[in-house]
C-alpha positions in Angstrom: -31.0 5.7 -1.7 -28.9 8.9 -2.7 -26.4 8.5 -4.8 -23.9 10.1 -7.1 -21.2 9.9 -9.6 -19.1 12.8 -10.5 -15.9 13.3 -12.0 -13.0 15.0 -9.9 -10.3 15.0 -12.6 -9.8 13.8 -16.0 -10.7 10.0 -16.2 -10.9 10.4 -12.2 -14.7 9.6 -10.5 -16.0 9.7 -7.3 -19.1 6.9 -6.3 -21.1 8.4 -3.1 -23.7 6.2 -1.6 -25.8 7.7 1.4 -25.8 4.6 4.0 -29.1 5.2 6.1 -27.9 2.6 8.3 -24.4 4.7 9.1 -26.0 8.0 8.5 -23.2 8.3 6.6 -22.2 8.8 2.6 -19.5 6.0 1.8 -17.1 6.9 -1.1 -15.3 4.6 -3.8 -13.9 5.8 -6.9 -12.9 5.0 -10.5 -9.5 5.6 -12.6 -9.2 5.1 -16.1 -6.0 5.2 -17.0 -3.7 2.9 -20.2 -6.9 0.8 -21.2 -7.4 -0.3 -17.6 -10.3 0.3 -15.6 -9.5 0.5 -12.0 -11.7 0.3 -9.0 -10.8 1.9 -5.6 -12.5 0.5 -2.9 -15.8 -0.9 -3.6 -18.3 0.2 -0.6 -20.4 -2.5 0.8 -22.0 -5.2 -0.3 -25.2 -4.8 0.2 -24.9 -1.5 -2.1 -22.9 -3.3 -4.4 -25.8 -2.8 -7.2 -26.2 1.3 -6.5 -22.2 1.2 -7.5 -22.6 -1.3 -10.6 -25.8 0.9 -11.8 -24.2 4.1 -11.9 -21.3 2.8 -13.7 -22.9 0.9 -16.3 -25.0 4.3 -16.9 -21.4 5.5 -18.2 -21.4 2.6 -20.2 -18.7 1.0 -17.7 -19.5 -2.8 -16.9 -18.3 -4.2 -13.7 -16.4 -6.9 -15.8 -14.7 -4.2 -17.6 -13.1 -3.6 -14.3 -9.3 -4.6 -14.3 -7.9 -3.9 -10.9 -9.0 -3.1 -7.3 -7.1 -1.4 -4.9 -8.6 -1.4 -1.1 -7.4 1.7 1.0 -7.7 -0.6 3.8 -9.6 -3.6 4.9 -13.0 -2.7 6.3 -16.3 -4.3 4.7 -16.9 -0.6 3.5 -14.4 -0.5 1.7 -14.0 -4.1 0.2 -17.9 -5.4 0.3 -18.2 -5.7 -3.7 -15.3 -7.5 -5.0 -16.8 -10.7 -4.2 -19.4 -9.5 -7.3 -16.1 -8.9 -9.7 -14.7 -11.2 -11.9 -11.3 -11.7 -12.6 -9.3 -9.4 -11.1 -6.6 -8.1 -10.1 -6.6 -7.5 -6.3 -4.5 -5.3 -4.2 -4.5 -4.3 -0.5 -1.5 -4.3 2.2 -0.7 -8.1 3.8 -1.1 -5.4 7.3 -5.1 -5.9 6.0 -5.7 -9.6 5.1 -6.7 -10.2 8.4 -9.4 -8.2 8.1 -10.8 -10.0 5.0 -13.5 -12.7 4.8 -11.7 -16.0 4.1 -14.2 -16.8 1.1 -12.9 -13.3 -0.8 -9.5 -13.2 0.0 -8.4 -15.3 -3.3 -9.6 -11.4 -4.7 -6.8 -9.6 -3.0 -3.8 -11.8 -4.5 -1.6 -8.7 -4.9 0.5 -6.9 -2.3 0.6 -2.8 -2.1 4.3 -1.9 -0.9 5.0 -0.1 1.9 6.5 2.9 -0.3 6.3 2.8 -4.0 4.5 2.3 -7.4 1.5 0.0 -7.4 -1.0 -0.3 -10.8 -0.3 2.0 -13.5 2.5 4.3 -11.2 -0.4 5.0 -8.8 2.1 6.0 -6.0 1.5 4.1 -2.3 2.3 4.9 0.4 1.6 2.9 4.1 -0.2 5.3 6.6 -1.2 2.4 8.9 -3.0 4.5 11.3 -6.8 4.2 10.8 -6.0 0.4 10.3 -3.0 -1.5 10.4 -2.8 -1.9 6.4 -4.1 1.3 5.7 -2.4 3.6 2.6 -2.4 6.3 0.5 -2.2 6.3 -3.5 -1.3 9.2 -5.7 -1.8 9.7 -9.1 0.6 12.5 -9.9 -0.7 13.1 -13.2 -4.2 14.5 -11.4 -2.8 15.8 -8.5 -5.5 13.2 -6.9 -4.3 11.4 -3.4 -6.9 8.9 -2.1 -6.4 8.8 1.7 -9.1 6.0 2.7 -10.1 7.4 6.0 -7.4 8.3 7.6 -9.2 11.8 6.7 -12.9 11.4 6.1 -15.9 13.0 7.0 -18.2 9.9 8.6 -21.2 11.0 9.2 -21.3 14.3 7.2 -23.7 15.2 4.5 -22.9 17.7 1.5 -23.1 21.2 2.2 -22.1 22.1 -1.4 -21.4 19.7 -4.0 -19.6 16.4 -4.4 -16.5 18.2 -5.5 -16.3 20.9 -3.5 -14.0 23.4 -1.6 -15.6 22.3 1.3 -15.1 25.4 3.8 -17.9 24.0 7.1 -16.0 20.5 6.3 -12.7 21.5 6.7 -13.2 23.9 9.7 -15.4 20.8 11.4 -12.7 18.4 11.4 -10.0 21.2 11.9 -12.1 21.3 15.7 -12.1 17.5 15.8 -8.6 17.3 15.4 -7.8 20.2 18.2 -10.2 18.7 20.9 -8.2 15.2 20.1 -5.2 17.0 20.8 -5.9 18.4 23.6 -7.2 15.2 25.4 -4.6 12.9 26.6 -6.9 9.8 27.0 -7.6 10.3 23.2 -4.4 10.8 22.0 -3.4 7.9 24.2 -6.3 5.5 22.5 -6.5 6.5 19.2 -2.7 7.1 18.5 -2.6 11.1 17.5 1.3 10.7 16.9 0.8 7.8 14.5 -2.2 10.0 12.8 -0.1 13.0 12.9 2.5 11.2 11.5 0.5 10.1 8.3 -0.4 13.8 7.8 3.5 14.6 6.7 3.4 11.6 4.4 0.6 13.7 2.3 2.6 17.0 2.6 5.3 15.5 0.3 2.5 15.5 -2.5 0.9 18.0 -4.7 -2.4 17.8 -4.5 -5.1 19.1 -5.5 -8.1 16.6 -4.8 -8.0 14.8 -1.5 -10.7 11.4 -2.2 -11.4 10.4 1.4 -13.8 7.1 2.2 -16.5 9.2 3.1 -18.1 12.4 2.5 -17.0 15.4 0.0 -14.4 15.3 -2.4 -11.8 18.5 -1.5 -10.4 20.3 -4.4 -7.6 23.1 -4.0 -5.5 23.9 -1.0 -5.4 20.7 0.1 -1.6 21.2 1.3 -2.7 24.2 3.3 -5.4 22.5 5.0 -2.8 19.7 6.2 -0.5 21.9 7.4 -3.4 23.3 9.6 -4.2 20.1 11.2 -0.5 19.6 12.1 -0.6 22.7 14.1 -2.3 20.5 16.5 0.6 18.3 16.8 
């Protein structure tokens, strides 16, 4: 199973896991910031141990773990919580649906709408790709995790972890035109409401755009944005 850990910014990591049974790398990532350890999303389950491993190679122990934060509510995104101790849990009350009842107890905390969450991590509620779906900002990186309302399912690396990612970028810049030019799609899928989480990112600075799957983009992120909103 491929793996990697690599850092993005200062006391910023990313987790990649390559999910043969998705074809697919699935992302989570680590911030260590004012003595707390904080865990954003967790991947699945069953690949709960590839995360813990590579972490405890850092010399990071899952129960040094402090806080989670889920992007949103899918089992890819929330799978290893049940293996933390005691936590502090966050997703969007949108989300809780989506949770097994046996882990919910995990998620006791509510992300707002619009505002500060854990250590001024900024949140915002995109509620496009689910219905509890946000961003979070850490203004002192220039780091905005997005979950996936952009990600790269499906994609492997064509450069590194962290990476400018040129064949990504123009890839889902044509995904994004054919969706706008098909009215069924834009009609299933919600393009406006996508569209619409798009500006919330343009109000940040960022440099690193963490996504739930796929490479980590670093630099012009704002530029890229404004080229999918062309398609609007």
């Amino acid at each position: 199973m491929k793996t990697y850990l690599e850092e993005v910014a200062k006391n910023v990591y990313a987790f990649l896991v390559w999910d043969e049974s998705w074809n697919s790398y699935n992302n989570c990532y680590l911030l260590l910031e004012n003595n707390n350890i904080i865990l954003i999303d967790s991947g699945k389950e069953e690949h709960s141990h590839f995360l813990f491993s590579a972490l405890k190679k850092k010399g990071i122990f899952k129960s040094d773990i402090t806080h989670f934060i889920a992007t949103h509510g899918h089992k890819d995104h929330i799978g290893a919580i049940q293996f933390l101790g005691e936590i502090e849990g966050y997703i969007h009350n949108q989300d809780l649906e989506l949770i097994p009842e046996n882990i919910r107890n995990k998620l006791n905390r509510k992300l707002p709408d619009i505002g500060p969450t854990v250590t001024n991590l900024e949140c915002v509620l995109l509620g496009h790709h689910t219905k509890g779906s946000v961003l979070l900002y850490h203004r002192r990186s220039k780091v905005l995790f997005c979950g996936d309302h952009i990600c790269f399912f499906g994609e492997p690396l064509s450069g590194n972890v962290v990476d400018i990612g040129v064949c990504e970028k123009e890839k889902y810049k044509q995904f994004v035109s054919e969706w706008s030019q098909n009215n069924e799609m834009r009609a299933q899928y919600n393009f406006s409401l996508f569209i619409e989480g798009l500006k919330k990112i343009t109000k940040y600075d960022v440099e690193y755009l963490c996504t739930g799957h796929g490479v980590v983009l670093k630099g012009k992120i704002n530029e890229f944005i404004s080229d999918l909103l062309e398609f609007d």
